[in-house]
Each structure stands twice: as structure tokens, then as C-alpha cells.
C-alpha positions, 0 to 999 in steps of 0.5 A: 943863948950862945952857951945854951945853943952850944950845949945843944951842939954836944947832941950832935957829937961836935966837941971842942978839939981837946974834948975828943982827939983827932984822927984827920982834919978836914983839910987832910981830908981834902988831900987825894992822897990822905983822903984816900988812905982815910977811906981805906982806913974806914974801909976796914973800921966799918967792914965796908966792902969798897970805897965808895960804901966807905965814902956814902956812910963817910958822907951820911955821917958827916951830914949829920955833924956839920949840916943837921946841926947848923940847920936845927940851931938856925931854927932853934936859935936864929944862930949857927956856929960858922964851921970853917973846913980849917977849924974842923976835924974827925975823931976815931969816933967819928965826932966833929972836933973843932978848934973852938977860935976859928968857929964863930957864932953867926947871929942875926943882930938885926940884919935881914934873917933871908941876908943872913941865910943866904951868907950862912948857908953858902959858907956852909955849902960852897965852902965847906960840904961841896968840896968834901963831896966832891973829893969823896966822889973822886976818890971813891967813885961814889955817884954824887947824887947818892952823897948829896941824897945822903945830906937831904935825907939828914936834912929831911930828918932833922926837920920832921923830928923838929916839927914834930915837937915844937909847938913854937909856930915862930919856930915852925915859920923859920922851918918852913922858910929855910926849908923852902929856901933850901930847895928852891935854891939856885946852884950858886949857893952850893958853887954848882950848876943846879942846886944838887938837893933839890931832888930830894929834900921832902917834908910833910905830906910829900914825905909820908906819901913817898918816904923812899929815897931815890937812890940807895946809900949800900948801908945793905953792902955792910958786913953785919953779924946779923946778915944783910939789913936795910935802911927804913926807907931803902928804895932796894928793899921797896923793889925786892918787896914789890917783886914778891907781891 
């Protein structure tokens, strides 16, 4: 189970450190001033016009690495590799490399799955995504709603793709369960005041019925050759076509 749930790890880009080279480990990351040169660097990678559009994508992108990909072998595989800040880095590809023995498997081995959640996801979130938000917010001035919305909108994703062809209705309970989890959770899960997804997490008929986000994550502020684009469910373009009409 561990090396099938650890091949499906590679789906969302997670290697182990000498597969992919490190560019920056996530606890330089969480330095001021090497977070800071980070975020320039990247400002020019992605021809990002700022730092905090170099951050929102940062964050976006880093959802999907750490956060989808626990969420999804949690339902898949009633486990989750444990992905401590000190066992994690980026590489120039903008992978997760992790050191491989500082990352263990958290199963259920017969403990209450609600009890096994709960430890697993705020290790996840108190420990690890909150910190990195935090310092991106700092550094870059990017709004923290707009770096959290970012986390519920690959949250949101992982879970429609998941229901969408799983046919398991094990699988689709420990969706629904964790899901609900998720967003009725207190602030003490992600060591905040209020729980900072809550706003934003949607499934379902919640979803189709209002498919945009809240805020805009300035993907449209990126230099492309093509001219200026959006992402699907941009709440700016929903505006500009609005005023058209």
C-alpha cells in the first residue's frame, strides 16, 4: 500500500531529494531575507510584474504539492506521508523534494480515523502551510485571503476530480467526511484565530451553482505572449463580462 500510495506521490511532482535538485529548502524559505530573494528570483522566472503576484502563484503552486496530494492519499489510501518543513524543498522546476527519512507514513493502524485526522492535518497546517503563508504574506504583501483562497481552490479541485471517477462509496464517505472536516474546522487547526478556509472551500452543488473565486489570484497580471488571460473561474473576468452585458 506505502509504495503504491508513493508512486501516486510522483503524480504530484513530490521526488525524493536526489531524484530532482534543490533550489531552496523550505526553511530558508522561511528566512526574511532568503525568502525575499526567492520571491525576486521567481519574479523574473514567471515574468511576474511584483512580489506578490510572485508569491500568489508561489502559493498556488505550493498547495498543490503539499496540500492536494495529502489530502487525496488520505482518501485514497487512508494514509499520508507526514511532510515536516525541515524534510522539504523546491526545486528549479518548482518540484517538492524531500528527504525521504524525515518523512513518514502516517496510517491509521487502528487508531480512530476523526483522531488520526485531526494530528495529521494540523501538522499539516499549523506546522507547515500556515508559517509559509504567513512569511509570503509578509514578505510580498500579498492579502492572506487570496493565499489561503488559493490552498481551498486546489483543495476544491483535488476533491471534484476525485469524485468524479471514484465509484468506491468508502472513498466517497472519507471525501465528504474530511471535506466537511475541513471547513467546519476551529482556528486552532491551522494555529489561527478562524479557520482561514472556511470561506472558500466548495464542492458540489455549491460549487456548480457559484464556481468563482472570491478574490483574484493576478494570474492575469502575468506576462504572456499571447496577451492578457484568465484563470476559469477569475471573479475579475466574471465582473468585466457582467458590465458588457
Amino acid at each position: 500500500m506505502i509504495s503504491m500510495a508513493m508512486n501516486e506521490l510522483k503524480n504530484f511532482d513530490i521526488y525524493v531529494e536526489y531524484e530532482n535538485a534543490k533550489e531552496i529548502t523550505i526553511t530558508d524559505l522561511l528566512n526574511e531575507e532568503k525568502c525575499l530573494a526567492f520571491l525576486q528570483k521567481q519574479m523574473i522566472d514567471i515574468k511576474a510584474p511584483n512580489l506578490a503576484v510572485a508569491a500568489s502563484m508561489l502559493s498556488k503552486r505550493y498547495a498543490y504539492l503539499v496540500v492536494s496530494s495529502t489530502l487525496y492519499s488520505m482518501v485514497e489510501f487512508n494514509c499520508a506521508l507526514n511532510l515536516p518543513v525541515k524534510a522539504c524543498a523546491l526545486s528549479k522546476e518548482r518540484t517538492l523534494c524531500i528527504q525521504e527519512g524525515l518523512c513518514k507514513w502516517q496510517e491509521l493502524k487502528g487508531m480512530e480515523r476523526e483522531q488520526w485526522r485531526i494530528s495529521l492535518l494540523q501538522d499539516l497546517f499549523s506546522d507547515h502551510i500556515t508559517p509559509v503563508l504567513n512569511i509570503l504574506n509578509k514578505i510580498s504583501r500579498a492579502p492572506s485571503s487570496i493565499l489561503w483562497e488559493n490552498v481551498a481552490i486546489r483543495i476544491n479541485s483535488i476533491y471534484r476530480k476525485t469524485l468524479a471517477k471514484e465509484l468506491d462509496p468508502v472513498k466517497i464517505k472519507r471525501l465528504t467526511s474530511d471535506f466537511n472536516f475541513l471547513k467546519n474546522a476551529s482556528g486552532k487547526l491551522f494555529n489561527l484565530k478562524s479557520n482561514p478556509l472556511k470561506p472558500f472551500l466548495k464542492i458540489g452543488e455549491e460549487h456548480t451553482c457559484n464556481p468563482y473565486r472570491r478574490t483574484c489570484c493576478m494570474y492575469n497580471k502575468l506576462e504572456k505572449s499571447e496577451g492578457i488571460s484568465y484563470c476559469g473561474n477569475c471573479p475579475v473576468k466574471l465582473k468585466q463580462t457582467k458590465a458588457r452585458n
